[in-house]
C-alpha positions in Angstrom: 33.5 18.5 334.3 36.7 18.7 335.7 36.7 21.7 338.9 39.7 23.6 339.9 39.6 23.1 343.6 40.3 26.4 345.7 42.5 26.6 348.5 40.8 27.1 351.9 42.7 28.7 354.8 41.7 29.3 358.7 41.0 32.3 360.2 44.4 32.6 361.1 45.6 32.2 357.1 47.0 28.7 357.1 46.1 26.2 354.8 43.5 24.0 356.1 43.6 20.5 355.8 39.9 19.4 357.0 38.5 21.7 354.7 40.8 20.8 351.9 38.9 17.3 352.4 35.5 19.1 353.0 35.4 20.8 349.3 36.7 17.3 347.4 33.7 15.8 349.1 31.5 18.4 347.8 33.3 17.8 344.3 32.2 14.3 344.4 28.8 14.2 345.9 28.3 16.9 342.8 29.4 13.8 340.5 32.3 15.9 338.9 34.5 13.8 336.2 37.6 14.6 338.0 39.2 17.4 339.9 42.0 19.6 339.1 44.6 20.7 341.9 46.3 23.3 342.2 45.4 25.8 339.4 45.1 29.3 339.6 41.8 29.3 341.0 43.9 27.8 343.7 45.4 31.0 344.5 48.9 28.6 343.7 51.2 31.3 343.7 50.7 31.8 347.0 51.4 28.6 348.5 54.6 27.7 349.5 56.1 23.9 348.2 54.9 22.4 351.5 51.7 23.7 351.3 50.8 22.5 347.9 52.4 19.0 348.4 50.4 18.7 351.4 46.8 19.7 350.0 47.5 17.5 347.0 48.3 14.7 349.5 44.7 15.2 350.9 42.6 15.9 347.2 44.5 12.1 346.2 43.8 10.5 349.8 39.7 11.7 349.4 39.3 11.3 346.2 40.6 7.4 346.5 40.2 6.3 342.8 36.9 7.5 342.3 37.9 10.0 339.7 41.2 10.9 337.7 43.1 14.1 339.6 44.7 16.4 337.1 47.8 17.8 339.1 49.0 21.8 338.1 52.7 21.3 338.0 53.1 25.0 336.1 56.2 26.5 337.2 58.7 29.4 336.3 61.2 26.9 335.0 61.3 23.5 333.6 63.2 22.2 336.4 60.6 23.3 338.8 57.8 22.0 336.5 59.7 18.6 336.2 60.2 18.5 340.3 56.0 19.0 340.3 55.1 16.1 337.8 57.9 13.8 339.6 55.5 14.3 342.7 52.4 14.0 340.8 53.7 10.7 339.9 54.9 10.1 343.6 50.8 10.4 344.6 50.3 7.9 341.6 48.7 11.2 339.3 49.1 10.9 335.4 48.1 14.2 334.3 49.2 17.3 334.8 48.6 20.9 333.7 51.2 23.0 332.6 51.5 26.7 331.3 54.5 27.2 329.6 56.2 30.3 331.8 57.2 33.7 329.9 60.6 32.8 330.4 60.8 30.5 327.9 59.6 32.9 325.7 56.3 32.8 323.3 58.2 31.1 320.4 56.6 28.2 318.7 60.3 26.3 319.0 61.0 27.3 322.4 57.7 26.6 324.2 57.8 22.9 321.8 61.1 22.4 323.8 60.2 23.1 327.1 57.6 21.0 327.2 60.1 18.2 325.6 62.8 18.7 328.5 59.7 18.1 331.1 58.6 15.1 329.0 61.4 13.2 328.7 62.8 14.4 332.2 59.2 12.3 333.4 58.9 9.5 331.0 55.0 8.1 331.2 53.5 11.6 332.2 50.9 12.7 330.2 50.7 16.8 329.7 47.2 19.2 329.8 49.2 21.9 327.9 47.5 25.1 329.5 46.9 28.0 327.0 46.2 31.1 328.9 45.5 34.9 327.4 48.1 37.4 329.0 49.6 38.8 330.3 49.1 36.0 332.8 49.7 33.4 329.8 51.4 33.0 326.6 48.4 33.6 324.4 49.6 30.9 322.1 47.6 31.1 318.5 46.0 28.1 317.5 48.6 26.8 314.7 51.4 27.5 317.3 49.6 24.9 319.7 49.3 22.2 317.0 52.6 22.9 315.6 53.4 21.8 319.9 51.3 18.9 320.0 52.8 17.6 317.6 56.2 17.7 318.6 55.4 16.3 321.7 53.6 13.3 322.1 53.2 13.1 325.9 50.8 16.7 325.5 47.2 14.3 325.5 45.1 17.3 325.9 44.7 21.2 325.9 43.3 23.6 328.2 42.2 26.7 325.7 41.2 29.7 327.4 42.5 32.4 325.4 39.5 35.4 324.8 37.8 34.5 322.5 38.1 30.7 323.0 35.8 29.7 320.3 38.0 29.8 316.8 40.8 28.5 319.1 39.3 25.6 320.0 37.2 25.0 316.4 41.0 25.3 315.3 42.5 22.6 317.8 39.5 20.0 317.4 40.1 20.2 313.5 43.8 20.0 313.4 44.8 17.3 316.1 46.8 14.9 315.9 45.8 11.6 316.6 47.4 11.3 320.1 45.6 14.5 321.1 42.6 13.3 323.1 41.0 16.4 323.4 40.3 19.9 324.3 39.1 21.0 327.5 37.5 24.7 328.1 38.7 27.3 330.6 37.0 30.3 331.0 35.4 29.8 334.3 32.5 27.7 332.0 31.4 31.5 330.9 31.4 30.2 327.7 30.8 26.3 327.8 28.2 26.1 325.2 29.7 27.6 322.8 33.3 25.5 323.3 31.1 22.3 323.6 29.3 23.0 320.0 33.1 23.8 318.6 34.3 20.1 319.9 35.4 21.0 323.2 35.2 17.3 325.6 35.2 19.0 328.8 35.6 22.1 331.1 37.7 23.3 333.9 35.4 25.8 336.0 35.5 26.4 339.7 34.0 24.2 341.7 31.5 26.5 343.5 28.5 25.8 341.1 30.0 22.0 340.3 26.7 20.4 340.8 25.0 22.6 338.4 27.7 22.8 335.7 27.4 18.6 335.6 23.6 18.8 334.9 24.3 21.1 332.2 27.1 18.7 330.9 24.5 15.8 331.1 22.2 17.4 329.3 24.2 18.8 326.5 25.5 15.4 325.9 22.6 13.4 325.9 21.1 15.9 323.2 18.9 18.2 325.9 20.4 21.5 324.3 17.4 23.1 325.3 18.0 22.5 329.1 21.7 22.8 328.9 20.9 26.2 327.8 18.6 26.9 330.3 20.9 25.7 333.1 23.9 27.8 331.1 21.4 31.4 331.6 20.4 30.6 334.8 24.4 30.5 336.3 25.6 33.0 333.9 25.0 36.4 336.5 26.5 34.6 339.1 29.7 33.7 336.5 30.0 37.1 335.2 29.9 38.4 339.3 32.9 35.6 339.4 34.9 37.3 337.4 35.8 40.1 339.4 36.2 38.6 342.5 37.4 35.0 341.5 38.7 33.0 344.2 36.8 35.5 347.1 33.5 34.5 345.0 34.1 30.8 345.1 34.7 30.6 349.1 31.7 33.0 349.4 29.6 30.7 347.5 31.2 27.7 349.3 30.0 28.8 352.5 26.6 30.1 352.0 26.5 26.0 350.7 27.8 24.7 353.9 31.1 23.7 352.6 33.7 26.6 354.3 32.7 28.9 357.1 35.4 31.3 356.0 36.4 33.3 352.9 39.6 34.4 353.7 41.7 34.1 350.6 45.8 34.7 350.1 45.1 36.3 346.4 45.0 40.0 345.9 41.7 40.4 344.2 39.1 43.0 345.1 37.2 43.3 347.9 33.1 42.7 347.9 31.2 45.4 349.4 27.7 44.7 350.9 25.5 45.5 347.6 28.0 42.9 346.0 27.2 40.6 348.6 23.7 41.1 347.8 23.5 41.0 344.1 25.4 37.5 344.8 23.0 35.9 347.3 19.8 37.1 345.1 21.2 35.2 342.0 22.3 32.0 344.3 18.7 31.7 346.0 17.5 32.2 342.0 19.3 29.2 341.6 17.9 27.0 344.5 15.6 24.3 342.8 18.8 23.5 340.5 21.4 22.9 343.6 21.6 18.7 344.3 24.6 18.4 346.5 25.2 19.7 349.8 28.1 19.2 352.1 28.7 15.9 353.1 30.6 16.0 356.2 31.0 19.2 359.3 31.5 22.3 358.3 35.2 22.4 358.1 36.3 25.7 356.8 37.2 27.9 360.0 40.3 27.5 362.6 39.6 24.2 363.4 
């Protein structure tokens, strides 16, 4: 389980630092694999450079070298991609995530190459190449990706979160080359199950439910499919409710945990009316007996 950390802000709208700190200690007190900053549940595109380099400098300085970071160094060129794993490197991060941009074009050759420039622009860098469904991604099929992979040795995994994932990943697992380590699911862990039965090694959710979402990993992999199951129904409402209102969802959820105080987000996503609220606080106290991590410093998400 490797979380997409959100971006919290103060009340004012600026990116906040303590709380920044706040949800990586949440991340690890839920005994996450590693963490992944910034993605889009980061609400990245609307941080400026300054802002992201700064967060990332507090995810690296909390986490220590307790678990791997995977840095998001998408970008709408290679250049700008490159400039984002050269700082990744900088805060001594190996991995990072990148979608290939639609300006490169969907083309098996031309995505192959951009991720080739970025590669040998960053010798030693090892690339999560990010499949997303559009029209926010490039929707790559399957023998597209391989075809990728295996022109470019530096891609060690792949994030597949095209809709539906399943055949995708079935497709990756069987076909990888042999320095493809794995593939990881996306999907907001919607449909973890089924990508861990097709060989998927991992997933990227939020990191709202992380504590949850590792018990279900644990359980899968140590042959508890029953409970994995269980767990997997019982955070499936709240999941589906997260779909609509992404990042607002996570930073609501963070706070009824103790993690934030605010839910203010940069993102244009819908608003939640009261019965929203409602529907989202029944399903989390449905969910109380499963929660094992609770915020382990101040509440840090307000104007402090």
């Amino acid at each position: 389980m490797l979380p997409v950390l959100p971006t919290p802000f103060t009340e004012a709208g600026a990116v906040n630092p303590q709380a920044m700190a706040a949800i990586v200690a949440f991340a690890l007190a839920s005994g996450v694999d590693g963490v992944v900053f910034p993605g889009f549940a980061s609400e990245v595109d609307e941080l400026a450079a300054a802002e992201r380099a700064a967060l990332l400098k507090v995810v690296v300085a909390k986490v220590g070298k307790r678990v791997p970071i995977v840095a998001g160094a998408s970008a709408p060129t290679a250049v700008e991609a490159i400039s984002h794993c050269r700082e990744a490197l900088a805060n001594g991060i190996g991995h990072v995530m990148i979608q290939a941009p639609k300006s490169v074009g969907t083309t098996t050759e031309a995505v192959s190459a951009f991720y080739g420039e970025i590669a040998a622009a960053v010798p030693g860098i090892e690339i999560v190449l990010q499949n997303a469904p559009a029209p926010r991604g490039s929707d790559l099929k399957p023998e597209a990706i391989l075809q990728i992979v295996r022109d470019n040795p530096a891609i060690t995994y792949v994030k597949e979160e095209t809709l539906p994932s399943g055949l995708a990943i079935s497709a990756i697992a069987a076909g990888k080359p042999a320095h493809l380590k794995g593939v990881i699911g996306g999907g907001g862990a919607r449909y973890l199950i089924d990508e861990y039965n097709r060989g998927a090694c991992g997933a990227m959710p939020a990191v709202e439910l992380a504590d949850i979402h590792v018990a279900m990993d644990r359980a899968y992999r140590s042959g508890d499919i029953a409970r994995a199951r269980e767990l997997y129904m019982r955070t499936l409402p709240l999941l589906v409710i997260q779909f609509n209102f992404r990042m607002a969802f996570t930073k609501h959820v963070l706070t009824r945990r103790g993690v934030l105080t605010n839910q203010v987000v940069r993102a244009k996503v819908p608003p939640m009316d009261a019965l929203d609220v409602a529907e989202i606080d029944a399903w989390l106290e449905a969910c109380t007996d499963l929660v094992t991590a609770g915020p382990r410093e101040p509440k840090l998400g307000g104007g402090a």
